[in-house]
C-alpha positions, 0 to 999 in steps of 0.5 A: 683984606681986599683984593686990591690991598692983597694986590697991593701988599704983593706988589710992595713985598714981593708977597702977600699971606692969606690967613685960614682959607682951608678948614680942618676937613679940606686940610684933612682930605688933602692929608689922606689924598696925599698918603697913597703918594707919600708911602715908601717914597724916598727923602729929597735926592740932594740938599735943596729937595732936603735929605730929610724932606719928602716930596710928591710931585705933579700932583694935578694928576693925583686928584680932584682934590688937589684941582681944587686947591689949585684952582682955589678961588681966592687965588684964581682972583689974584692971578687974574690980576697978576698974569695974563690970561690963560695963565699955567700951572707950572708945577704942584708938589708936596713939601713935608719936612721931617725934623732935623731938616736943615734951611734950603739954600736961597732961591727964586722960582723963576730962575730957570728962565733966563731973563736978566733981572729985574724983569718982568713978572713970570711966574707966581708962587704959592705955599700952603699951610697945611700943618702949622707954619712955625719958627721951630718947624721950618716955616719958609723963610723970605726976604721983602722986596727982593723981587725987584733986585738985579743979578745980587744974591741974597749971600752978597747984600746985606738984607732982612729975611722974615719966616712965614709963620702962619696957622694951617689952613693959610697960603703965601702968594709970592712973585716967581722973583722973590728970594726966599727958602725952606727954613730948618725944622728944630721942633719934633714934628713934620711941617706939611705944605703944598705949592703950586706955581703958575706962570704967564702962557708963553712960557714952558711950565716946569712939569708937563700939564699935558701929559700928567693929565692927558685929554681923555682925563681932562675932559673931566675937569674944569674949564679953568683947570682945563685952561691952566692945564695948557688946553688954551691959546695964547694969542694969537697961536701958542699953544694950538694943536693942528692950528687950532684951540686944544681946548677942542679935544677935551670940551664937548660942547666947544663947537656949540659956539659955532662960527661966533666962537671961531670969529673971537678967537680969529679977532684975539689972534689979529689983535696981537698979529697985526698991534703988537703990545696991545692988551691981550684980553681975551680969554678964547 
């Protein structure tokens, strides 16, 4: 599948499934990264966290090799499509269903930003597989086109929900809109995923980025963690320190770009300042 088909398919559904991205050894890493974090830690504290499911939470903080997933190149790919740019990371956190896990009740993840619907996009979520998706062990559960509903509720329309069966390793990228939920786990195993959500860069993420992973930490990282992070600009100035580009604090070789940096980053700004509604397309 292209990208341009994926984006399609996004569009048209409300999500699109992408097949075996991670390999057996990727999944493993994760599953042992994970361990540490999942010992002793209690079953969700309510119904939708799931009484008998187990979640880890800010996992951006936890390890390169949750970084890596989530800046994961195919879906690097499609939320440059899909967001503005300098787009966040909202949240990322473990799901593991235990059996007797019963569905969720039906939601949307961007229903914390109150903004009638429809609306445009916010945010774009993701689920990895990384235990076999099936009808037995939970597989989330969505309903096609929901994203473009007004204020109805799936418990007051008539609609068709399909499960996002899928084998480990696949991941389904769908609209912050989309109505959907965690299914019931009827089979003797856990079911195992990992969901990190994005958002457009002038929104307050969920989990707070900066914090989790604070600027002496993020000087490791990569650029475009560092940028999903939140040590960006949205133009012309949300999201600056001091009235300038947080991503000075963290990069050492920010300033090596001298005044011609500065001068991008000034233009990006009057760009939106003095047009409003023209594309923001730079990235500074």
């Amino acid at each position: 599948m292209t990208l341009d088909v994926e984006l399609e398919t996004f569009e048209q559904q409300g999500f699109v499934i992408l097949e075996s991205l991670l390999d057996a050894a990727e999944r493993d890493a994760l599953v042992r990264a994970l361990a540490p974090h999942e010992r002793d830690r209690p079953m969700g504290r309510n119904d939708f966290e799931g009484q008998q499911s187990r979640r880890v939470y800010s996992l951006a903080g936890k390890g390169e090799v949750f970084q890596r997933l989530l800046e994961h190149p195919r879906i690097v790919a499609l939320l440059d499509r899909l967001l503005l740019p300098n787009w966040l990371l909202s949240t990322s956190q473990s799901i593991r269903l235990y059996p007797g896990e019963t569905a969720q009740a039906w939601h949307t993840d961007d229903a914390f930003y109150l903004i009638p619907r429809p609306r445009g996009r916010l945010a774009v979520s993701t689920i990895w597989a990384i235990e076999d998706f099936t009808v037995e062990n939970g597989a989330t559960e969505v309903i096609p086109g929901s994203h473009r509903w007004a204020q109805e509720h799936p418990d007051e329309r008539p609609h068709q929900a399909i499960k996002a069966v899928m084998p480990a390793g696949s991941v389904i990228v769908f609209d912050g809109a989309l109505w959907h939920r965690g299914g019931d786990n009827r089979s003797p195993a856990t079911r195992l995923a990992l969901s990190p959500q994005y958002c457009q860069p002038w929104l307050r993420p969920q989990e707070s980025q900066l914090l989790i992973v604070p600027p002496a930490r993020a000087a490791a990282c990569s650029p475009r963690m560092r940028s999903m992070l939140g040590y960006s600009i949205h133009p012309p100035f949300i999201g600056q320190v001091d009235g300038m580009n947080p991503l000075r604090l963290v990069d050492p070789d920010y300033h090596t770009g001298g005044r011609s940096q500065l001068s991008r980053e000034a233009a990006a700004a009057d760009r939106v300042l003095y047009r409003p509604g023209s594309k923001m397309d730079d990235h500074g």
